[in-house]
C-alpha positions as CSV (number, residue, x, y, z in Angstrom):
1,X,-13.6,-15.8,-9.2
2,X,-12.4,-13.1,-6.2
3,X,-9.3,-11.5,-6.3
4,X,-6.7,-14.0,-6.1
5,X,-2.7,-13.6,-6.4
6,X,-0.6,-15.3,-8.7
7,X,2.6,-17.6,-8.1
8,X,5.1,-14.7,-9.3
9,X,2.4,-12.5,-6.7
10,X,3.7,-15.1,-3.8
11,X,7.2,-15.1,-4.7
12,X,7.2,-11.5,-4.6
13,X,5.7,-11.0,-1.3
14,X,8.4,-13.6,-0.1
15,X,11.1,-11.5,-1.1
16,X,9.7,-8.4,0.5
17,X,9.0,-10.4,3.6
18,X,12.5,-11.7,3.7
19,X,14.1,-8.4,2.9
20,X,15.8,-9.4,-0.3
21,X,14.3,-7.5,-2.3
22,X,16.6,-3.9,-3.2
23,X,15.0,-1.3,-1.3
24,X,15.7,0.9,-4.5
25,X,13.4,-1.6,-6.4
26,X,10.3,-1.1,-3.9
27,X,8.7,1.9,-5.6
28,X,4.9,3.3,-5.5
29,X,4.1,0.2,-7.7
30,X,5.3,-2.4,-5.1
31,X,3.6,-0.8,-2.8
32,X,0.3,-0.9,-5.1
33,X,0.9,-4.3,-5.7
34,X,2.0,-5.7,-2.0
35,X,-1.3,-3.8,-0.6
36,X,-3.8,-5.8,-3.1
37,X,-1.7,-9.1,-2.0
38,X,-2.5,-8.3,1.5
39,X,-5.8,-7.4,0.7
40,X,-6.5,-10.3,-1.4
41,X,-5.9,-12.4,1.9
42,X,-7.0,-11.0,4.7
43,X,-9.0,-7.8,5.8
44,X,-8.5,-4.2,6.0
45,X,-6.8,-4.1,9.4
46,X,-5.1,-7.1,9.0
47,X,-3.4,-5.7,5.9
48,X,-2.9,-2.7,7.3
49,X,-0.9,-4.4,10.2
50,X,1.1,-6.6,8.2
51,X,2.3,-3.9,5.3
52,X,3.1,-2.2,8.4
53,X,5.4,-4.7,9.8
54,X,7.1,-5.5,6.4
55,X,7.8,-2.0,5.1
56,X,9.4,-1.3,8.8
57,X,11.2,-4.7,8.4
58,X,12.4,-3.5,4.9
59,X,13.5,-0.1,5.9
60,X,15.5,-1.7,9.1
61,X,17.0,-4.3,7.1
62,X,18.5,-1.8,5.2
63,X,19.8,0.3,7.9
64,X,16.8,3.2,7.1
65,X,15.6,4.4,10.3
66,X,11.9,3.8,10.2
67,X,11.0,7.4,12.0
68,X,12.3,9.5,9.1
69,X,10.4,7.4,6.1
70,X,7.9,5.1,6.9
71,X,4.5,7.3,6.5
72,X,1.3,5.5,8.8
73,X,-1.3,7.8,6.8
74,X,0.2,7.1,3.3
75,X,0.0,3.5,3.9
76,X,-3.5,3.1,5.1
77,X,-4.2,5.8,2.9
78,X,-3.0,3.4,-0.1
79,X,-4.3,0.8,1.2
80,X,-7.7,1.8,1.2
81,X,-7.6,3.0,-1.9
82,X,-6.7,-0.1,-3.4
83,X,-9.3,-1.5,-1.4
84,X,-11.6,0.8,-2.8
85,X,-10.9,-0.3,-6.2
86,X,-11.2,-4.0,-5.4
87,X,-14.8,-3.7,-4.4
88,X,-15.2,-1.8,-8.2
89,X,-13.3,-4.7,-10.1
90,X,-14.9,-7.7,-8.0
91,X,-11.9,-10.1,-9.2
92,X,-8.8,-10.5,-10.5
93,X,-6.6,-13.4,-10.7
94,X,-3.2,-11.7,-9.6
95,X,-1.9,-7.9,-8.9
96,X,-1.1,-7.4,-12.1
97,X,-4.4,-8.3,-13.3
98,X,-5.9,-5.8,-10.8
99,X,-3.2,-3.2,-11.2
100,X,-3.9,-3.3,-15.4
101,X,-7.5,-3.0,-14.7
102,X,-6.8,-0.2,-12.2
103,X,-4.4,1.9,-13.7
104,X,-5.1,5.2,-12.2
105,X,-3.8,3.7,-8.9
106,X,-0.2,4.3,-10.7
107,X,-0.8,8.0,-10.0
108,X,1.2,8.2,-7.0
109,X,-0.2,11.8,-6.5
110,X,-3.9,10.7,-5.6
111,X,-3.5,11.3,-2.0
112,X,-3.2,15.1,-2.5
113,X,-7.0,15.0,-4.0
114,X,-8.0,14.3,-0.4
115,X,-5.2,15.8,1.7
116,X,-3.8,19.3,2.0
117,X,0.1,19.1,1.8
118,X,0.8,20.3,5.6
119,X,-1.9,18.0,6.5
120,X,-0.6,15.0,4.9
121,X,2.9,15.8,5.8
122,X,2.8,16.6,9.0
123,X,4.8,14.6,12.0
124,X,0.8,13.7,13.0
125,X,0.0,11.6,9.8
126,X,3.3,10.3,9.6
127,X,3.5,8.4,13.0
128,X,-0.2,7.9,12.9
129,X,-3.1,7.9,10.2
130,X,-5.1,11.1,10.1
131,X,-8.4,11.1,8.0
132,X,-8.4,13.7,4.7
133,X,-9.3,17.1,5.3
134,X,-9.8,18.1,1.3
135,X,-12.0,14.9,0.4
136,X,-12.9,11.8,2.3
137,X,-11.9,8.7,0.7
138,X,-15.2,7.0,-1.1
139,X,-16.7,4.1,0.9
């Protein structure tokens, strides 16, 4: 087995992909979970390109202009985290699976092991990612 995704994993990712999902209900956890999704089909960049597309879809859909709170380095940042954590588990048979087994990915204050506050919230890392300056993310 690899890491897979689940029916309810499918129907999920529709609903973010066709905006009906609340933006209120897309928290650090969706986020988690639509990145191993992605991930789960496709590679790094790929995933990186289509989280991308959907949570600036979802923000527009919803009449959020993109500029002021979609974050390039936090999502690539994320999403290679969970990627890191995907190579560790080797499979899992849906998100939630992988999420269970990889709880510490819940901590949505990770990113500040590896980045410095005015690094990691700068108008740089924001429009584009920036690499850590505290700790480089483990290969």
């Amino acid at each position: 087995m690899k890491h897979q995704i689940s029916a309810d994993d499918q129907r999920f990712k529709k609903c973010v992909e066709e905006c009906s999902i609340p933006v209120t209900e897309f928290n650090h956890l969706a986020h988690v979970r639509l990145a191993y999704i992605y991930l789960a089909e496709s590679d790094v960049d790929e995933a990186n390109r289509q989280l991308r597309e959907v949570l600036i879809r979802l923000l527009k859909h919803n009449n959020i202009n993109p500029v002021d709170k979609y974050h390039e380095t936090l999502t690539r940042g994320w999403l290679l985290a969970v990627y890191y954590f995907m190579k560790k588990t080797k499979d899992a048979d849906s998100a939630e699976a992988f999420i269970n087994a990889n709880d510490i990915l819940l901590d949505s204050q990770i990113m500040m092991t590896h980045y410095s506050s005015e690094r990691l919230f700068s108008g740089e890392a924001r429009q584009l990612f920036v690499e850590p300056d505290l700790e480089a993310f483990p290969l």
